[in-house]
C-alpha positions in Angstrom: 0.0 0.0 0.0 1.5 3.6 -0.9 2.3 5.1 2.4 0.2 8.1 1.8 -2.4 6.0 1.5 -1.7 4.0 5.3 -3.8 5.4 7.8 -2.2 6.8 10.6 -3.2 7.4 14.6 -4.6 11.0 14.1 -6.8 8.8 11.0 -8.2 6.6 13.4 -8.9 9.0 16.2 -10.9 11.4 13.4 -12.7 8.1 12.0 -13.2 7.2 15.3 -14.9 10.2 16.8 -17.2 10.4 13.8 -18.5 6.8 13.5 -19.1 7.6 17.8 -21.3 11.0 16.8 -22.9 8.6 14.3 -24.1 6.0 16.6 -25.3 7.8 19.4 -27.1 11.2 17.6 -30.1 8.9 16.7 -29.8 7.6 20.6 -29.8 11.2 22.2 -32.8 12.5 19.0 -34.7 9.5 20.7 -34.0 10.1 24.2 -35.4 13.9 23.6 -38.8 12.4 21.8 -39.4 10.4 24.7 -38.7 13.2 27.0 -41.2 15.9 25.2 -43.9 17.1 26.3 -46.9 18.9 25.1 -46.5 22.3 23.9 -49.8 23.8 22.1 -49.3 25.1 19.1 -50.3 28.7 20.4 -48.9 31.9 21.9 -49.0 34.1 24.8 -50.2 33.7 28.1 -52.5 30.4 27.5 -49.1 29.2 25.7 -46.9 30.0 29.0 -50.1 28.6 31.3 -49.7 25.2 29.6 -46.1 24.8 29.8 -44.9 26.2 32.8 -45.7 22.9 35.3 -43.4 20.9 33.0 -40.6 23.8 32.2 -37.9 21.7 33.1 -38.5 18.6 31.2 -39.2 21.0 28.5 -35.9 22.5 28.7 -34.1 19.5 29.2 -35.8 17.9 26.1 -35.1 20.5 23.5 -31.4 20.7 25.4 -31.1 17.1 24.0 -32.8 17.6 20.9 -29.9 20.6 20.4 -27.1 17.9 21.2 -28.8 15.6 18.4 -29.0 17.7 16.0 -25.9 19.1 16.6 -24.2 15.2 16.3 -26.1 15.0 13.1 -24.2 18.1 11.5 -21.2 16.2 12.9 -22.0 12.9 11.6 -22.6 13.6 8.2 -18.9 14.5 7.8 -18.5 10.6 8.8 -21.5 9.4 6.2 -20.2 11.4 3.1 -16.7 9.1 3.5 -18.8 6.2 2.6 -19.3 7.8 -0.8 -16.0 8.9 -2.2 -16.4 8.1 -5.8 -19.7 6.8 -6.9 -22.5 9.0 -5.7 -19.8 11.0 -4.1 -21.3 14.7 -5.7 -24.7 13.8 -4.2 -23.4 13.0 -0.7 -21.0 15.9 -1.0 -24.1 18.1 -1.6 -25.7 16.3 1.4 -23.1 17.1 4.0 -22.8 20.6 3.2 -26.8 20.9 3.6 -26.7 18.5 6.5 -24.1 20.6 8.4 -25.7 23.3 7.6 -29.4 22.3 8.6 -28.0 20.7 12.2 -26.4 23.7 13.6 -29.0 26.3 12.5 -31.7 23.4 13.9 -29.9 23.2 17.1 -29.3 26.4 17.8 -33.0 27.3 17.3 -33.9 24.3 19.4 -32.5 25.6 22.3 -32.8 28.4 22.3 -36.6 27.8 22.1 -35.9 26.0 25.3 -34.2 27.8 27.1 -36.2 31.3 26.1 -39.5 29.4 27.3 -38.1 28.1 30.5 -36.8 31.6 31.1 -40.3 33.6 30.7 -42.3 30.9 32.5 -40.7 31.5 35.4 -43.2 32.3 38.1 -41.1 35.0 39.5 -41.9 36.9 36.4 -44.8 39.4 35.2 -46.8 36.1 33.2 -48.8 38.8 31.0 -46.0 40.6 30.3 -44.0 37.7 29.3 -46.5 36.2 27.6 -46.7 39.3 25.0 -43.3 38.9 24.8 -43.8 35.5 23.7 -46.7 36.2 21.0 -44.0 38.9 19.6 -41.4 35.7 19.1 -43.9 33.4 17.8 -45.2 35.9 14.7 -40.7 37.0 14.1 -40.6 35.6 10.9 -36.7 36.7 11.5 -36.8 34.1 14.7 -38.7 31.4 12.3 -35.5 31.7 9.6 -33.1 29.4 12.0 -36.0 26.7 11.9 -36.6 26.8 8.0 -33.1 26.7 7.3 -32.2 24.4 10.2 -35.2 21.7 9.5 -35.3 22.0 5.9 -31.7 21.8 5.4 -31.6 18.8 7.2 -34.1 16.9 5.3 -32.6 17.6 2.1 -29.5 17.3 3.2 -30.0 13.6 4.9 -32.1 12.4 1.6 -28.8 13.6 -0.5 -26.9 11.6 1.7 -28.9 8.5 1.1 -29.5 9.1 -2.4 -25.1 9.5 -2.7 -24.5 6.3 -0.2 -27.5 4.4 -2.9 -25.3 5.0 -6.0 -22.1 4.4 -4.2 -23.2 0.9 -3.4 -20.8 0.9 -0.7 -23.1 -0.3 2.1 -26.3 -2.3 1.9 -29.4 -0.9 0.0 -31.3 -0.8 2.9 -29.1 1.4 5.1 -29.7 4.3 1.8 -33.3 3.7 1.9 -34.0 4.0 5.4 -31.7 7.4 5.8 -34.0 8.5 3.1 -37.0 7.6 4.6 -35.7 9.5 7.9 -35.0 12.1 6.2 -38.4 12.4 4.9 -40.0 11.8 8.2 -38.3 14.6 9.9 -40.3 17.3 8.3 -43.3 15.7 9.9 -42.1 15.3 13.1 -43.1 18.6 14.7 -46.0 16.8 16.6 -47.4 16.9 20.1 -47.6 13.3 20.6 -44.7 11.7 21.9 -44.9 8.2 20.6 -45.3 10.1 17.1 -42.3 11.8 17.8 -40.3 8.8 18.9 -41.9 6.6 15.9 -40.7 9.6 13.4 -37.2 9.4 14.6 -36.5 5.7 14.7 -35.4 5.7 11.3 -32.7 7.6 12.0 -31.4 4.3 13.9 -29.9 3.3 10.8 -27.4 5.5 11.5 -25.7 3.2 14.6 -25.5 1.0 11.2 -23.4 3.6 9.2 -21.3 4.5 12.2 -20.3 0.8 12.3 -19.7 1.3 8.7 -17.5 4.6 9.4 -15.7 2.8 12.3 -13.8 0.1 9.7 -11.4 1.7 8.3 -11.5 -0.2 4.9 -14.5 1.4 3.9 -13.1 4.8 3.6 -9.6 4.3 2.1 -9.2 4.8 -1.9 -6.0 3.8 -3.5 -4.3 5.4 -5.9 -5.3 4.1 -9.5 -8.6 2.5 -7.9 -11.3 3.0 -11.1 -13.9 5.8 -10.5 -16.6 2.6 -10.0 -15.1 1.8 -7.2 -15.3 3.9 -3.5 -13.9 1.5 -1.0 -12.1 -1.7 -0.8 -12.7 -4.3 1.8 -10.6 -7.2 3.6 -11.5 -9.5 1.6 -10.9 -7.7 -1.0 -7.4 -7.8 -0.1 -7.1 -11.3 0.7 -8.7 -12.3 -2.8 -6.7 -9.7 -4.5 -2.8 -10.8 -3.6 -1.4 -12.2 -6.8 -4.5 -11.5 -8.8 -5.4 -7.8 -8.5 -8.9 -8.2 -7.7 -9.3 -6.2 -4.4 -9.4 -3.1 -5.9 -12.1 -3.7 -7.3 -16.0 -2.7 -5.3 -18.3 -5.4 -5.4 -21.6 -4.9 -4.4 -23.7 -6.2 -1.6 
């Protein structure tokens, strides 16, 4: 193997790290769906009124949703190494839309949170803060983080998936269900919580693709490898000593 090409410690620390975002965004997304509480799609005081008994679960559940998200801007750096040549423009495109879309999304999450467990406060004028809170929820400028955030995200994920299908790098089904996550995240803005947990789940495919991340064979490309081809495998490498096989991808 050309030396450039040999991974080194710094490698597997980096690979590392992101196949461990991977794996445990969908964890700490699912955590904060089971966590949520009702929160009225309203405004003002009868919005406060509703939500101030359970401020603190509130707070902590958009907290974690924040973290999630967050890991999900992270982990798509890990996802779009599963597609380096084959589908690699499409998952390229995703992870710039991904990132994007999981730090706006996060830090409108919480600071949703922590604004509404700030004004619910009982120490505080509640008529008062609840005109401050009808003011908030008509800012189209406030609404901008969760357009870009949300939307970003679902486009992003679906790119990802439709980049990791052509790449044919891991199986069908791991694409299909990040696309299907991605999907299902614009609908998961719901009250319900086992809707909210049941949207998420998909996104469990990604403890899958962090596995996937974690190998290192499935992100090294050697020089001269043909543009078909994204990863090689270890068997691959057994099968290829003396015959010159292993460099080339062969589908699930």
């Amino acid at each position: 193997m050309n030396p450039s090409t040999t991974p080194t410690s710094s490698d597997t620390v980096r690979r590392l790290f992101l196949a461990g975002t991977t794996v445990l965004a969908p964890v700490v997304l699912l955590l904060s769906a089971a966590l949520a509480v009702d929160d009225p799609d309203t405004d003002g005081r009868a919005h406060l009124d509703a939500v101030a008994g359970d401020r603190d679960q509130l707070f902590t559940s958009n907290a974690l949703a924040a973290l999630g998200l967050a890991m999900l801007a992270i982990a798509a750096s890990g996802v779009v190494l599963l597609a380096r040549r084959r589908g690699g423009a499409l998952a390229t495109a995703g992870w710039i839309l991904t990132t994007i879309g999981g730090i706006s999304a996060a830090s409108a999450v919480f600071l949703y949170g922590a604004v509404i467990h700030a004004v619910t406060d009982s120490r505080l004028d509640r008529d008062a803060m609840g005109a401050l809170d009808s003011q908030a929820s008509n800012s189209g400028r406030i609404g901008i983080a969760f357009v870009v955030g949300f939307l970003g995200l679902a486009l992003g994920l679906l790119l990802l998936a439709a980049g990791l299908w052509r790449a044919r790098t891991v199986p069908l089904w791991m694409a299909g269900l990040l696309g299907l996550a991605a999907v299902l995240l614009v609908f998961s803005d719901t009250d319900e919580t086992w809707q909210q947990v049941l949207l998420v789940s998909p996104l469990l495919v990604l403890v899958g693709l962090g596995v996937e991340i974690a190998r290192g064979d499935r992100t090294i490309v050697l020089p001269g490898t043909p543009d078909d081809a994204s990863t090689i495998t270890d068997h691959d490498r057994a099968d290829g000593q003396g015959h010159g096989r292993g460099l080339l991808h062969r589908s699930r």
